[in-house]
ROKOLBA-406054 format. One record per atom (N, C-alpha, C): residue number from 1; residue in one letter; x, y, z. Coordinates in steps of 0.1 Angstrom, whole numbers, plus 5000, padded with zeros to 4 digits. Example, Ala and Ser with C-alpha at 12.3 -4.5 7.8 and 13.67 -1.06 7.14 Angstrom:
2
{k:1 | r:a | c1:5132 | c2:4943 | c3:5078}
{k:1 | r:a | c1:5123 | c2:4955 | c3:5078}
{k:1 | r:a | c1:5132 | c2:4967 | c3:5078}
{k:2 | r:s | c1:5128 | c2:4978 | c3:5071}
{k:2 | r:s | c1:5137 | c2:4989 | c3:5071}
{k:2 | r:s | c1:5129 | c2:5000 | c3:5079}
This chain:
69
{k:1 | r:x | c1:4612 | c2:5092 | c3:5274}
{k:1 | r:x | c1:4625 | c2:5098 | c3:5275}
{k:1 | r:x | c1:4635 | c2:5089 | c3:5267}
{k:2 | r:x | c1:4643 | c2:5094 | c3:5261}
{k:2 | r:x | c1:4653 | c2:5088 | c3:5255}
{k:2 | r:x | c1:4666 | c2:5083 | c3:5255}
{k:3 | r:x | c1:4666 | c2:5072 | c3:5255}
{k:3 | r:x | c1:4681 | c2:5063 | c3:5261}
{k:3 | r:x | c1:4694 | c2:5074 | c3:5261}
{k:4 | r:x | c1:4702 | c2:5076 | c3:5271}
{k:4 | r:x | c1:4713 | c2:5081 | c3:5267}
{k:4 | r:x | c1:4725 | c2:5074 | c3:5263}
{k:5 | r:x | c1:4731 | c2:5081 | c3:5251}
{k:5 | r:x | c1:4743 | c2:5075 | c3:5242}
{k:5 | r:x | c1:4755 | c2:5082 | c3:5253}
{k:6 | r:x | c1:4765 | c2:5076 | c3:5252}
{k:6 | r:x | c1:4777 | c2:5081 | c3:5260}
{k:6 | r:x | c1:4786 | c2:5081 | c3:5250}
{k:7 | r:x | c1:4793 | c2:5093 | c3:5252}
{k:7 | r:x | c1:4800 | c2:5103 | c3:5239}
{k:7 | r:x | c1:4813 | c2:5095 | c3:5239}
{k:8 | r:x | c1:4818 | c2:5093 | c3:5228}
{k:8 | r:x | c1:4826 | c2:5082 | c3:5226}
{k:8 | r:x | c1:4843 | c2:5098 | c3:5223}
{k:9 | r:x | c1:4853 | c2:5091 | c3:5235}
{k:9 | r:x | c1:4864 | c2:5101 | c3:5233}
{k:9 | r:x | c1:4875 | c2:5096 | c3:5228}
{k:10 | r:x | c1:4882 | c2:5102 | c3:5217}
{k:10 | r:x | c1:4890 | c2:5101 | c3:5209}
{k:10 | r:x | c1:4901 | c2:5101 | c3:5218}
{k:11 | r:x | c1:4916 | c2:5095 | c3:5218}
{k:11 | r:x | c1:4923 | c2:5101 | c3:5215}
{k:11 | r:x | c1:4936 | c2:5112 | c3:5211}
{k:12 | r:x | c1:4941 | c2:5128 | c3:5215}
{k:12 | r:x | c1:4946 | c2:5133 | c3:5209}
{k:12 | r:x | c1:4959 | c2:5129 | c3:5202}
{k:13 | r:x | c1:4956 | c2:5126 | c3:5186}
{k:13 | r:x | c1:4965 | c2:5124 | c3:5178}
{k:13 | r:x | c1:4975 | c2:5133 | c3:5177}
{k:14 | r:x | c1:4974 | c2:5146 | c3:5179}
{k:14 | r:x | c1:4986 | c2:5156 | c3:5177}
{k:14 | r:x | c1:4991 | c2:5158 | c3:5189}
{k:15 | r:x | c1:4989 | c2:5156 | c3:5196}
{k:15 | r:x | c1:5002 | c2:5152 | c3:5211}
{k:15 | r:x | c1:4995 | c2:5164 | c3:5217}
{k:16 | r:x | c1:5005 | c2:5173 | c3:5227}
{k:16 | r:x | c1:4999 | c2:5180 | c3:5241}
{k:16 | r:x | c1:4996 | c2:5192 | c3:5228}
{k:17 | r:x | c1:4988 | c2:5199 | c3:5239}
{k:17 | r:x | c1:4980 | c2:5213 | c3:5228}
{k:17 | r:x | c1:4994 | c2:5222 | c3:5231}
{k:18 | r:x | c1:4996 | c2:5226 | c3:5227}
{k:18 | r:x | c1:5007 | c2:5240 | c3:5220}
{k:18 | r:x | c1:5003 | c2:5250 | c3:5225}
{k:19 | r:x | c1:5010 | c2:5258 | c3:5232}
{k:19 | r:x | c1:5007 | c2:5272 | c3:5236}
{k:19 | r:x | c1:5012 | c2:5284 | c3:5231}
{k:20 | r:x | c1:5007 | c2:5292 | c3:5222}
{k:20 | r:x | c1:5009 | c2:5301 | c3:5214}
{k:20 | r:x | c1:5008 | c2:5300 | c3:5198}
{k:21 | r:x | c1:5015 | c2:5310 | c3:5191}
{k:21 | r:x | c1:5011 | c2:5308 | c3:5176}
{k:21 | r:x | c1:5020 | c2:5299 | c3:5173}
{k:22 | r:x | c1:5026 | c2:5293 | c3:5177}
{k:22 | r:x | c1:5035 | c2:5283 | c3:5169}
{k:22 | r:x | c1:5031 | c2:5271 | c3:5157}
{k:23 | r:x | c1:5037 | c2:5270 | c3:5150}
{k:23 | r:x | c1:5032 | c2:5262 | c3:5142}
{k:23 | r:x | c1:5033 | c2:5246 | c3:5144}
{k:24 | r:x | c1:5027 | c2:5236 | c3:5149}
{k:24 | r:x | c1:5031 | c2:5222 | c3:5151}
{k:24 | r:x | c1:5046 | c2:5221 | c3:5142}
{k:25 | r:x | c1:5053 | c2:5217 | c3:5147}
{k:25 | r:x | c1:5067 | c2:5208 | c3:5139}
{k:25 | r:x | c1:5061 | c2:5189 | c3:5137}
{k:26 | r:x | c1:5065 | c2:5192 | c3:5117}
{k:26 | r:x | c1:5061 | c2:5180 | c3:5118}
{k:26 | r:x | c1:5073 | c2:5166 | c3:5123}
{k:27 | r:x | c1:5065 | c2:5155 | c3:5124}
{k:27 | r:x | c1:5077 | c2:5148 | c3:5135}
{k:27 | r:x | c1:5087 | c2:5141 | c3:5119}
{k:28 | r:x | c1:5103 | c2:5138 | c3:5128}
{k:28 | r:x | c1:5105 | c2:5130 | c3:5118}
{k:28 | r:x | c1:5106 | c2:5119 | c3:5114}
{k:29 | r:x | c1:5107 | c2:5118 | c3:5095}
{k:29 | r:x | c1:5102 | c2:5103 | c3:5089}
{k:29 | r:x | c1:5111 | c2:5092 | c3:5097}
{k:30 | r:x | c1:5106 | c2:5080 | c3:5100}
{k:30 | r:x | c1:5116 | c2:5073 | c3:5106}
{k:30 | r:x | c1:5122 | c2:5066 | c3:5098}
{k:31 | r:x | c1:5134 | c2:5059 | c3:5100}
{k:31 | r:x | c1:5146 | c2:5059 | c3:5092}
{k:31 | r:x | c1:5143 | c2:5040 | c3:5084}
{k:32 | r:x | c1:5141 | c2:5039 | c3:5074}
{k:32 | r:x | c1:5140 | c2:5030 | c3:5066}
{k:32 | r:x | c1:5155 | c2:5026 | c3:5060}
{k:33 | r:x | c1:5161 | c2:5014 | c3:5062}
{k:33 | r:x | c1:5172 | c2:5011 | c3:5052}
{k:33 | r:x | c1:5165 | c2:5000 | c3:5044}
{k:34 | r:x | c1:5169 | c2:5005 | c3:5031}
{k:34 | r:x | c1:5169 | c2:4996 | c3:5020}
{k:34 | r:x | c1:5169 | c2:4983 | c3:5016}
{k:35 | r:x | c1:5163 | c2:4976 | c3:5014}
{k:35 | r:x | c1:5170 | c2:4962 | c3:5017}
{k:35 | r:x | c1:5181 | c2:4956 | c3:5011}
{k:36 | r:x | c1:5187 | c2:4951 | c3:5013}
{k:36 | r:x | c1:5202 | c2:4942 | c3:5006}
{k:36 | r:x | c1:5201 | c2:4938 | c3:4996}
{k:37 | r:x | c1:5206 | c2:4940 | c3:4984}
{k:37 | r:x | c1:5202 | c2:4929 | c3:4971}
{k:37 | r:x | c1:5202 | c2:4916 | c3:4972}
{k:38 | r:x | c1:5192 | c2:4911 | c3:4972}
{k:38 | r:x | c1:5188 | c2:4893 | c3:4972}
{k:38 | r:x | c1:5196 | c2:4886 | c3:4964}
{k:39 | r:x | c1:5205 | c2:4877 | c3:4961}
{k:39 | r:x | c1:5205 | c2:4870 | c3:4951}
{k:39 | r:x | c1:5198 | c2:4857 | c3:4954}
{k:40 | r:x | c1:5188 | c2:4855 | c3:4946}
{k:40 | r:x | c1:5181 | c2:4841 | c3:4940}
{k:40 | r:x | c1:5182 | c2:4835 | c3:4936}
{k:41 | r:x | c1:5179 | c2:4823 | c3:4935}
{k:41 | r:x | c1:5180 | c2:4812 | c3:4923}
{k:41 | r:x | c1:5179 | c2:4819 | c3:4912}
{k:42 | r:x | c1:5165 | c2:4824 | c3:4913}
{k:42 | r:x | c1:5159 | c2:4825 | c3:4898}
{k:42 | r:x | c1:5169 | c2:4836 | c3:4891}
{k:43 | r:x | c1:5175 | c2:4850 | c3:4895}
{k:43 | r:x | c1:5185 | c2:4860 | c3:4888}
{k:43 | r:x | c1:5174 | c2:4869 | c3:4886}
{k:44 | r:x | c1:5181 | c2:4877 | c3:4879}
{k:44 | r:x | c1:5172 | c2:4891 | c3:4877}
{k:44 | r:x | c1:5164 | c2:4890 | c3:4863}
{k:45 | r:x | c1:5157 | c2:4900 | c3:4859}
{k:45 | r:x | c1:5151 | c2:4902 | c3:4852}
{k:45 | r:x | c1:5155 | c2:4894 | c3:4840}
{k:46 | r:x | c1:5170 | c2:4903 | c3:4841}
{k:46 | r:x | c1:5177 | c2:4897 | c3:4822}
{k:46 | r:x | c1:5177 | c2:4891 | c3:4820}
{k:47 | r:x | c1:5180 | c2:4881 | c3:4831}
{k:47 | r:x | c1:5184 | c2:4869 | c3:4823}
{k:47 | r:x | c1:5175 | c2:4855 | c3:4825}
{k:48 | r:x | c1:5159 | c2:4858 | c3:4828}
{k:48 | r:x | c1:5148 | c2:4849 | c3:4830}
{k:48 | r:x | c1:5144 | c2:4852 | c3:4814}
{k:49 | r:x | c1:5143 | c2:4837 | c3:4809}
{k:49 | r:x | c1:5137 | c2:4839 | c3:4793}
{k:49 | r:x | c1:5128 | c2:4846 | c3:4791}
{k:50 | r:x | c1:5123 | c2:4851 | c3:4775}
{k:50 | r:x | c1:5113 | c2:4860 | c3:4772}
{k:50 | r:x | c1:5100 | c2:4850 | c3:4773}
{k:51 | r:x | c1:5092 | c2:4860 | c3:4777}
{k:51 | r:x | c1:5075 | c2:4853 | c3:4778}
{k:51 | r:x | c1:5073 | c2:4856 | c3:4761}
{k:52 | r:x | c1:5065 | c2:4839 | c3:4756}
{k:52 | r:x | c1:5060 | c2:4846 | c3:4743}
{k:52 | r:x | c1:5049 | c2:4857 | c3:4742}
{k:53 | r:x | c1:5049 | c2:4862 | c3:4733}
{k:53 | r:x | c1:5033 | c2:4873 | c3:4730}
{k:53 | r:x | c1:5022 | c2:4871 | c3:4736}
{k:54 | r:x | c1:5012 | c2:4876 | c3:4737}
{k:54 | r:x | c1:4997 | c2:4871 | c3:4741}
{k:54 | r:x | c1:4989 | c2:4870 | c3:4728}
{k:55 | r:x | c1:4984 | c2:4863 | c3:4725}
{k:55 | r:x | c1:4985 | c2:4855 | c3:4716}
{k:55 | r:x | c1:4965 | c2:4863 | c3:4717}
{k:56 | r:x | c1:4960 | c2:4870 | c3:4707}
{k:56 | r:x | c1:4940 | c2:4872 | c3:4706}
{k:56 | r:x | c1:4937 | c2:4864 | c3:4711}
{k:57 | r:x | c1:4937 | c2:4851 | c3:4713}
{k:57 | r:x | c1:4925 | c2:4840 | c3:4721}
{k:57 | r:x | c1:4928 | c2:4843 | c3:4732}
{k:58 | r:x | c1:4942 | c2:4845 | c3:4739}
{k:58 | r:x | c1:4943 | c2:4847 | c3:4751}
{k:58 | r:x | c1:4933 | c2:4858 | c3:4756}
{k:59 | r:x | c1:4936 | c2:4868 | c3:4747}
{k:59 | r:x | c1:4935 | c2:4884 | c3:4748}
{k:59 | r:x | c1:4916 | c2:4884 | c3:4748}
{k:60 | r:x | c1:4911 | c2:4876 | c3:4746}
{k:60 | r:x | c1:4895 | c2:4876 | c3:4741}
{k:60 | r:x | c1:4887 | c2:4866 | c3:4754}
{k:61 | r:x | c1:4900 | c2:4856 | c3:4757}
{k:61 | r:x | c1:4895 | c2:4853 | c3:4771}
{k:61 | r:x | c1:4892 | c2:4858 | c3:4785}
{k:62 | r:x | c1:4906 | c2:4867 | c3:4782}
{k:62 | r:x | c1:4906 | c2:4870 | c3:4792}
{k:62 | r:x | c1:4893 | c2:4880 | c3:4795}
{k:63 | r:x | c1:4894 | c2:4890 | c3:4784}
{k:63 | r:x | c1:4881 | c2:4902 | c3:4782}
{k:63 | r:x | c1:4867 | c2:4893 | c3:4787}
{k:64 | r:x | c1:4866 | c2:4880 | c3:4785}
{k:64 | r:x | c1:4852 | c2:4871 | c3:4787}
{k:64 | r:x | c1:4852 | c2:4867 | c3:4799}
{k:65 | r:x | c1:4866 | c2:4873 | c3:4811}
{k:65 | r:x | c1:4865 | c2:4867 | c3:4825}
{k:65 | r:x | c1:4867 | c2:4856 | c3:4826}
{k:66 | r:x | c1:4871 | c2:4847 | c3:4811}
{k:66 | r:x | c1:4875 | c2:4832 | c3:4817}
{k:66 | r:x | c1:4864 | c2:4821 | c3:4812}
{k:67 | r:x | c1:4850 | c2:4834 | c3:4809}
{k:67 | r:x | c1:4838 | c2:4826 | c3:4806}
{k:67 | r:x | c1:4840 | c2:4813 | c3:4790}
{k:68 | r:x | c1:4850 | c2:4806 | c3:4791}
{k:68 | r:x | c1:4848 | c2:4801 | c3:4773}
{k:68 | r:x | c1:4846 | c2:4789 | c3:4775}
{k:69 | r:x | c1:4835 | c2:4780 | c3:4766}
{k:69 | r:x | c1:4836 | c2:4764 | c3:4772}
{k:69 | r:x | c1:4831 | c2:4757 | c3:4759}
C-alpha cells in the first residue's frame, strides 16, 4: 500500500467567496509618497564631470569578460 501524502492547503488569497455575479472589486493601490529631493555632497547629474569615452581596449575587454593577461 502506498504511503499517504497529506494535501497541502492554501490559503484564500481573494478574501471571503462573494455571493452572486458580482465582479471582485479590485483593492486599492496603497498610497506611496515620493521621496524628498536629497541634496548630497556629490549634486546632480550636471554638474558631476564628464566620464571620458570608452576607449576599444576597454570595449574588447570587456567583450573577453576580463580574460586579458
Amino acid at each position: 500500500m502506498a504511503k499517504r501524502i497529506p494535501m497541502i492547503k492554501f490559503p484564500n488569497r481573494r478574501g471571503p467567496a462573494v455571493s452572486g455575479d458580482r465582479a471582485p472589486t479590485p483593492a486599492a493601490p496603497p498610497k506611496v509618497t515620493p521621496p524628498k529631493s536629497s541634496t548630497t555632497a556629490a549634486g546632480s547629474a550636471s554638474v558631476q564631470p564628464r566620464r571620458p569615452p570608452v576607449s576599444n581596449e576597454e570595449i574588447d575587454v570587456v567583450l573577453l569578460g576580463g580574460a586579458v593577461g
